[in-house]
PAFI-332359 format. One record per atom (N, C-alpha, C): residue in one letter; x, y, z. Coordinates in pm, whole numbers, plus 50000, padded with zeros to 5 digits. Example, Ala and Ser with C-alpha at 12.3 -4.5 7.8 and 13.67 -1.06 7.14 Angstrom:
2
A513194943150780;A512304955050780;A513204967050780;S512854977550708;S513674989450714;S512905000350787;
//
This chain:
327
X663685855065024;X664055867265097;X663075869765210;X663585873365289;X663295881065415;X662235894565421;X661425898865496;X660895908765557;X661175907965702;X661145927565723;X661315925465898;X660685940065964;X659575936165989;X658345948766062;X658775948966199;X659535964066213;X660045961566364;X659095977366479;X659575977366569;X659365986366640;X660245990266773;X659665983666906;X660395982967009;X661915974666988;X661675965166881;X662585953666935;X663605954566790;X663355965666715;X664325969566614;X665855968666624;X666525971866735;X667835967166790;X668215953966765;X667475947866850;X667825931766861;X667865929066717;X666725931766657;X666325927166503;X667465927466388;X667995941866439;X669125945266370;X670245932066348;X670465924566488;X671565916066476;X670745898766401;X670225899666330;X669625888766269;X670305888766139;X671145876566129;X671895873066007;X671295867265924;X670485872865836;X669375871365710;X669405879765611;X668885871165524;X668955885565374;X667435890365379;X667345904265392;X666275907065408;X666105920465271;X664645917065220;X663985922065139;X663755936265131;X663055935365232;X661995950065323;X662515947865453;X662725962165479;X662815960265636;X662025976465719;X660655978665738;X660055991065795;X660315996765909;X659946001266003;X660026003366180;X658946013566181;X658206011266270;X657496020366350;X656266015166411;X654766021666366;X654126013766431;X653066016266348;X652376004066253;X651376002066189;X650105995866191;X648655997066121;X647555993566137;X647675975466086;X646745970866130;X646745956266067;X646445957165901;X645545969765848;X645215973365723;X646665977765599;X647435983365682;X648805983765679;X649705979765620;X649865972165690;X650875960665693;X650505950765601;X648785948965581;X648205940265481;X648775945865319;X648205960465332;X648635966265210;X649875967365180;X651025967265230;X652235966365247;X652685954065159;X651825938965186;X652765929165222;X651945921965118;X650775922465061;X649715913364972;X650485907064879;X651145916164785;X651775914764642;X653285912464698;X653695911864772;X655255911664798;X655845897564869;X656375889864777;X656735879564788;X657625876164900;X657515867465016;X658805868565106;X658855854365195;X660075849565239;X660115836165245;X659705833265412;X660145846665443;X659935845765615;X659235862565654;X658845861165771;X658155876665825;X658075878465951;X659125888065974;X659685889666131;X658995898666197;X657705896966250;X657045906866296;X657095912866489;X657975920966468;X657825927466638;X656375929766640;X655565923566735;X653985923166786;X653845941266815;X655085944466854;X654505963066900;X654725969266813;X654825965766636;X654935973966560;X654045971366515;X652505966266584;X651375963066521;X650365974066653;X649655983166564;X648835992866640;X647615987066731;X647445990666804;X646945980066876;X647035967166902;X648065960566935;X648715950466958;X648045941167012;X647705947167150;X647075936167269;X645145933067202;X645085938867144;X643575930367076;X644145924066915;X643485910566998;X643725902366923;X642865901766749;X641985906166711;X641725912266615;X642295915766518;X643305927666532;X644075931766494;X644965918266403;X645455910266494;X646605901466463;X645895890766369;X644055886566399;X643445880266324;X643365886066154;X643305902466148;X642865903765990;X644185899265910;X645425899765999;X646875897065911;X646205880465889;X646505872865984;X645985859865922;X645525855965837;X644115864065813;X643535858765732;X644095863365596;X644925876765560;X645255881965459;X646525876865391;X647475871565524;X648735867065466;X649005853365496;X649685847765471;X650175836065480;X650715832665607;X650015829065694;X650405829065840;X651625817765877;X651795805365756;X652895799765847;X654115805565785;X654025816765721;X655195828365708;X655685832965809;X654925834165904;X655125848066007;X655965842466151;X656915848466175;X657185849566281;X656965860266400;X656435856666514;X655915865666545;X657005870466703;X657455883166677;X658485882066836;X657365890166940;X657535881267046;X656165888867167;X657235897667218;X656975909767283;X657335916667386;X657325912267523;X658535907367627;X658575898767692;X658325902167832;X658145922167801;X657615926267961;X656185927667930;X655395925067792;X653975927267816;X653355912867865;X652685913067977;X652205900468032;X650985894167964;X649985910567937;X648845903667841;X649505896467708;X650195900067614;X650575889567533;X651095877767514;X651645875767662;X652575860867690;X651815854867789;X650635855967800;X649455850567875;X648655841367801;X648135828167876;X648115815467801;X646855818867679;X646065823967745;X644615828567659;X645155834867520;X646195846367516;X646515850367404;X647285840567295;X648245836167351;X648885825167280;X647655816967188;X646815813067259;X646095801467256;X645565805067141;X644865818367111;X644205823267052;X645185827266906;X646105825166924;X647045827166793;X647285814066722;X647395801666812;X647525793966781;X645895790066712;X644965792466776;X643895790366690;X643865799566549;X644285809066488;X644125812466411;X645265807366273;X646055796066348;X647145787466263;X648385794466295;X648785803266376;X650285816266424;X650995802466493;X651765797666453;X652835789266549;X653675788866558;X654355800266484;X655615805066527;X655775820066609;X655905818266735;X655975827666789;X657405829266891;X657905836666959;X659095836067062;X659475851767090;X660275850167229;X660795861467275;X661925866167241;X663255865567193;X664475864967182;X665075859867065;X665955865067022;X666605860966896;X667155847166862;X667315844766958;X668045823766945;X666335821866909;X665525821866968;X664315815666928;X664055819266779;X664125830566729;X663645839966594;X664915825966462;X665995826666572;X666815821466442;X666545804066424;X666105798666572;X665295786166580;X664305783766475;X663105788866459;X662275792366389;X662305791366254;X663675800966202;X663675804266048;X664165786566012;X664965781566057;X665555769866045;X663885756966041;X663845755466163;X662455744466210;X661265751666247;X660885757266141;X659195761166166;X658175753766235;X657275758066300;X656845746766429;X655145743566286;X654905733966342;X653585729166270;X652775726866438;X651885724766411;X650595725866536;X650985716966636;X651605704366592;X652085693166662;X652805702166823;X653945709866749;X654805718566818;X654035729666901;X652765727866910;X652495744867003;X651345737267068;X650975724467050;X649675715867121;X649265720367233;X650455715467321;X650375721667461;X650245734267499;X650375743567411;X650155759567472;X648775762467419;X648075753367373;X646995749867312;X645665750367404;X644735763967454;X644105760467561;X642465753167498;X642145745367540;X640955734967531;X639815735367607;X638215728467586;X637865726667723;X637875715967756;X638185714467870;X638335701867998;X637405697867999;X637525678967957;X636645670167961;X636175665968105;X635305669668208;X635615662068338;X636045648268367;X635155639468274;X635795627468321;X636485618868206;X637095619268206;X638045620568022;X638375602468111;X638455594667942;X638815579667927;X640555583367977;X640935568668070;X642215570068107;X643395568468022;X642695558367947;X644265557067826;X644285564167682;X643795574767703;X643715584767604;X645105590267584;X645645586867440;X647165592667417;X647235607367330;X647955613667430;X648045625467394;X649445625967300;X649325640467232;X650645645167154;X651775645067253;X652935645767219;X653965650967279;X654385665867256;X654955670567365;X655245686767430;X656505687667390;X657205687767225;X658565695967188;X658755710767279;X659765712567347;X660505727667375;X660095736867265;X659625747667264;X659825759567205;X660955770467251;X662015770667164;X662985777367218;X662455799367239;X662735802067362;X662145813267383;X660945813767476;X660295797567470;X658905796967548;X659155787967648;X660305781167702;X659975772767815;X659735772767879;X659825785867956;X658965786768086;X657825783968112;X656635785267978;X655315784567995;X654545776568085;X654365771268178;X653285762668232;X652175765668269;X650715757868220;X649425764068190;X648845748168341;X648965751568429;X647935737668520;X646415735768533;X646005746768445;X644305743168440;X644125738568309;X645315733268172;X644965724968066;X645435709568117;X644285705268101;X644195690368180;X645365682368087;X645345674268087;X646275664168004;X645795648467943;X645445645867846;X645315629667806;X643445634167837;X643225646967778;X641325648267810;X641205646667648;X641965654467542;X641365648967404;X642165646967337;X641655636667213;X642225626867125;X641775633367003;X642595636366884;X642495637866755;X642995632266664;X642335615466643;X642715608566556;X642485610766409;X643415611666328;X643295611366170;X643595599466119;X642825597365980;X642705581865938;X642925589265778;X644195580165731;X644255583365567;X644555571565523;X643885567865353;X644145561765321;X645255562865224;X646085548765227;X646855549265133;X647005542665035;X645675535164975;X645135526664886;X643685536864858;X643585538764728;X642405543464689;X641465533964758;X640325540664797;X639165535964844;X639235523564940;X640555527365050;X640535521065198;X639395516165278;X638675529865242;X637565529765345;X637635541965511;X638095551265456;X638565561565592;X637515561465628;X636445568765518;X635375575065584;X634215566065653;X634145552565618;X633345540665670;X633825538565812;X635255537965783;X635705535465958;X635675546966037;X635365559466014;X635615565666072;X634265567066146;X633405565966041;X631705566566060;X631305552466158;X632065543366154;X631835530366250;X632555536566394;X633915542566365;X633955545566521;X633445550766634;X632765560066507;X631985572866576;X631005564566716;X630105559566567;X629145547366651;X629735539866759;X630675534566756;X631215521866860;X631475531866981;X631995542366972;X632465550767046;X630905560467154;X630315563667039;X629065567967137;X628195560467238;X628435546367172;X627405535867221;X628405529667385;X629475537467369;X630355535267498;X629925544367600;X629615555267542;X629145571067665;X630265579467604;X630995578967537;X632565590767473;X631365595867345;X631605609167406;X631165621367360;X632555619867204;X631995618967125;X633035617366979;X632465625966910;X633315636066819;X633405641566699;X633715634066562;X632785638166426;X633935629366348;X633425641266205;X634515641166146;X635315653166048;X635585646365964;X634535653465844;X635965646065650;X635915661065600;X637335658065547;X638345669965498;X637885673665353;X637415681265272;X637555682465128;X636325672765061;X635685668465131;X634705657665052;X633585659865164;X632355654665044;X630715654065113;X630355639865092;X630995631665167;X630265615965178;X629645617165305;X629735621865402;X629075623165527;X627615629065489;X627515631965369;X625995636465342;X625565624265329;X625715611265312;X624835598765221;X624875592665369;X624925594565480;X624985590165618;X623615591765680;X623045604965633;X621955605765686;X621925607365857;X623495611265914;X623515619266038;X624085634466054;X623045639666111;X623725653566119;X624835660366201;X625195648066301;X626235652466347;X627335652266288;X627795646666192;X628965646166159;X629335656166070;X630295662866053;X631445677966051;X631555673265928;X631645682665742;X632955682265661;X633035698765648;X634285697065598;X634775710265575;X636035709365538;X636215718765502;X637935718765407;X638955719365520;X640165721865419;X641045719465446;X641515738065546;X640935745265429;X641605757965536;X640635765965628;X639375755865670;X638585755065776;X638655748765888;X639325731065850;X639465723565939;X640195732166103;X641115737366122;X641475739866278;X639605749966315;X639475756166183;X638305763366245;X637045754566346;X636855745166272;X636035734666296;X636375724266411;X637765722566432;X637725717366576;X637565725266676;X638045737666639;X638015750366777;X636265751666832;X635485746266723;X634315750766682;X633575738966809;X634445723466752;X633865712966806;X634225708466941;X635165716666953;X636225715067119;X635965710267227;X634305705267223;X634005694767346;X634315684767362;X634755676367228;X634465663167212;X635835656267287;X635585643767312;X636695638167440;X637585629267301;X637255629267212;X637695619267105;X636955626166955;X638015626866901;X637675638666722;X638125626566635;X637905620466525;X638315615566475;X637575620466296;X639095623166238;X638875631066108;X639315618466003;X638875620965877;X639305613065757;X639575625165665;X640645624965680;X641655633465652;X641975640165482;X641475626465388;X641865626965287;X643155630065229;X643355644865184;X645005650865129;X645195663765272;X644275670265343;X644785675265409;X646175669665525;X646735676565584;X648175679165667;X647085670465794;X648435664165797;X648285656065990;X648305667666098;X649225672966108;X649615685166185;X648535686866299;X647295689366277;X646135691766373;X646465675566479;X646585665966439;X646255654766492;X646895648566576;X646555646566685;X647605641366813;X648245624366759;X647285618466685;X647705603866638;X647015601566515;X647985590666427;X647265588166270;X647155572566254;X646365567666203;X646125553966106;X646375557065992;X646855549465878;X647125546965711;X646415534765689;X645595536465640;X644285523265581;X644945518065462;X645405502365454;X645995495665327;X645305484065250;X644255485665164;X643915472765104;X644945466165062;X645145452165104;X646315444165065;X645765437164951;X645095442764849;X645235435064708;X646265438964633;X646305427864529;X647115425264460;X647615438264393;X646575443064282;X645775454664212;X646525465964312;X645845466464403;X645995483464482;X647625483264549;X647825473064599;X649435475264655;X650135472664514;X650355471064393;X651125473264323;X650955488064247;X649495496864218;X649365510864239;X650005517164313;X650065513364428;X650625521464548;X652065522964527;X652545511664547;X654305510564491;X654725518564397;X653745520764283;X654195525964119;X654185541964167;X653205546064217;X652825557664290;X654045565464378;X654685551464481;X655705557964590;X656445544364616;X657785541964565;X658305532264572;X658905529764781;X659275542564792;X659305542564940;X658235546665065;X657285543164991;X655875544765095;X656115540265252;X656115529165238;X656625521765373;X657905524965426;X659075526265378;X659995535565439;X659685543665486;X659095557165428;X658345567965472;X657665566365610;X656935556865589;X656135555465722;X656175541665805;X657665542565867;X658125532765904;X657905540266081;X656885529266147;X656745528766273;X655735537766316;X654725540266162;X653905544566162;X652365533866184;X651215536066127;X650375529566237;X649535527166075;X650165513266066;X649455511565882;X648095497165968;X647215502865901;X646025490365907;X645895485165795;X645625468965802;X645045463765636;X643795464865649;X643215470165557;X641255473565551;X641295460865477;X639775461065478;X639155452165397;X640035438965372;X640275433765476;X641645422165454;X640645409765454;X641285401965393;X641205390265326;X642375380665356;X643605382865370;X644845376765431;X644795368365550;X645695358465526;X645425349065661;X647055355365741;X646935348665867;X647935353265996;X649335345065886;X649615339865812;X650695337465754;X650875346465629;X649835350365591;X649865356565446;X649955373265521;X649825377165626;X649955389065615;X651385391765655;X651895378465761;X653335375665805;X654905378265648;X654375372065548;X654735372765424;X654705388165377;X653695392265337;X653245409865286;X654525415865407;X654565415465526;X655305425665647;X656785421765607;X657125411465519;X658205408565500;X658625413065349;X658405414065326;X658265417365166;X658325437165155;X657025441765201;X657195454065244;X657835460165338;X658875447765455;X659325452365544;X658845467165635;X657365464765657;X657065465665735;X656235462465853;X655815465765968;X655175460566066;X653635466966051;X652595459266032;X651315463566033;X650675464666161;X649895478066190;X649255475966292;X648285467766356;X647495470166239;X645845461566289;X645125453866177;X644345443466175;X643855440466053;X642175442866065;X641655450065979;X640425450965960;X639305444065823;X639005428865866;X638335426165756;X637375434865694;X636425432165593;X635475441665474;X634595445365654;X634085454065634;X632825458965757;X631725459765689;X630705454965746;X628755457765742;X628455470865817;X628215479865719;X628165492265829;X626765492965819;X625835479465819;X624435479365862;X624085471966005;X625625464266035;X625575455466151;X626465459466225;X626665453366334;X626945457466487;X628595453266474;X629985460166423;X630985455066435;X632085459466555;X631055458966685;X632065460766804;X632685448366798;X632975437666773;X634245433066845;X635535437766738;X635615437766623;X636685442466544;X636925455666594;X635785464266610;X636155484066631;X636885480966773;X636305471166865;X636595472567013;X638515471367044;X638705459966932;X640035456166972;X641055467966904;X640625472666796;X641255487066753;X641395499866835;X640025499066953;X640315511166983;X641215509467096;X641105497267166;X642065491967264;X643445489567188;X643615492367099;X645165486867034;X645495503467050;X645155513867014;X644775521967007;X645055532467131;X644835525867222;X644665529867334;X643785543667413;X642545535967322;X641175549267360;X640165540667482;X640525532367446;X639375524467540;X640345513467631;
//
């Protein structure tokens, strides 16, 4: 069931063909609406932005976040207020995880159907500009937001940062080793790199302090945090891709671990068909891995034999990041 916190835009709201729970109008505190909504179960939350008291500070819209379940919320902007449909505000919603937002009811009913995940609001996504950002840096792609197309932001640069995620899909792949080798290969280039593990403290036995962990319902906090870097690369563990402009799946091709894996998810590789699978720690020759791609019917990206993460493995990291297309 439905909720629907309206105000100005209560009319329109009215014609929304939904079963709705609760439905209030007027104009309430962020404290409010919290107390209102804590204990009350609801599948969607149609919030007119001007039935929130003080609207245009963003504050306000932050304590709901943190109190409710934000990829609940739909949020309808008021489409003659300019401060709210101004890139800075957006941006700032989207940093607090808000990604469903729109002006108009086709968008509201868009929404209830295909809820946007971060992938979907990237681009309204404001950043800071790398000056001299690597050229073949692949960015996300820019889905339509129905209600938002007009938006165009020309001071967010384009192809300036990379947020690669690396999961494994064989126990003990090796994310966090490669991720900790890229870092390296990557600094020793002049690329200013970030690198992030999700839910786990192995980055403590590294003995560098630059490197980021933090959970899962910190992680967007922590890139917003790290937002210089020209290249982020997270080991992801069980957290959501969603943050990440591009992914690797790390596969030990033993015997042992790919028949786990199978028992685990018989359509693994279906699943992630034309996705970007590496063999770690490979051992396979150019015929034996030809065999495995046939068998699993699928296409492997890259092969990464065992790594010395006491020795120098730029030429293996080099041809990855060029497959890759970071370097």
């Amino acid at each position: 069931m439905n909720v629907i916190i309206s105000n100005k835009r209560q009319e329109m709201l009215s014609n929304l063909n939904i079963e709705v729970a609760k439905s209030v109008n007027g104009v309430f505190t962020a404290d409010e609406i919290i107390e209102m909504f804590t204990n009350f179960f609801f599948g969607r939350m149609i919030l007119d932005l001007t039935a929130l008291d003080n609207y245009r500070d963003i504050r306000n819209l932050q304590r709901i976040s943190i109190s409710l379940a934000v990829e609940k919320i739909i949020v309808v902007l008021p489409p003659e207020d300019e401060a709210v449909n101004a890139p800075a505000f957006l941006s700032k919603m989207i940093s607090m995880g808000i990604y469903n937002f729109t002006k108009d009811l086709e968008g509201i009913n868009y929404l209830l159907q295909n809820p946007n995940g971060y992938r979907d609001v990237a681009h309204l996504h404001q950043i800071d500009v790398v000056e001299q950002p690597p050229q073949n840096v692949v960015s996300a792609p820019t889905p339509q937001i129905i209600g938002m197309e007009n938006y165009t932001y020309s001071n967010v640069a384009p192809n300036t940062n990379m947020i690669l995620g690396v999961k494994n899909l064989t126990d003990g792949a090796g994310s966090t080793t490669l991720v900790y080798l890229l870092k390296k290969e990557l600094e020793k280039r002049g690329v200013s790199t970030l690198a992030i593990e999700v839910d786990k403290r192995d980055f403590t036995y590294l003995n560098d302090k630059t490197l980021v962990s933090t959970t899962k319902a910190d992680l967007a906090g922590a890139l917003l945090k790290n937002r210089g870097a020209t290249i982020t690369l997270i080991d992801l563990n069980t957290a959501d891709e969603d943050l990440c402009t591009d992914m690797i799946y790390l596969l030990e091709p033993s015997f042992i671990k790919l028949n786990k894996l199978m028992m685990k998810d018989r359509k693994v590789f279906e699943k992630l068909a034309n996705k970007k699978i590496i063999l770690s720690k490979n051992v396979l020759s150019n015929s034996d891995i030809a065999e495995l791609e046939y068998e699993a019917k699928a296409k492997f990206f890259y092969a990464i034999p065992n790594l010395d993460d006491r020795k120098d493995n730029g030429g293996v990291l080099s041809g990855l990041l060029e497959k890759l297309g970071i370097i």
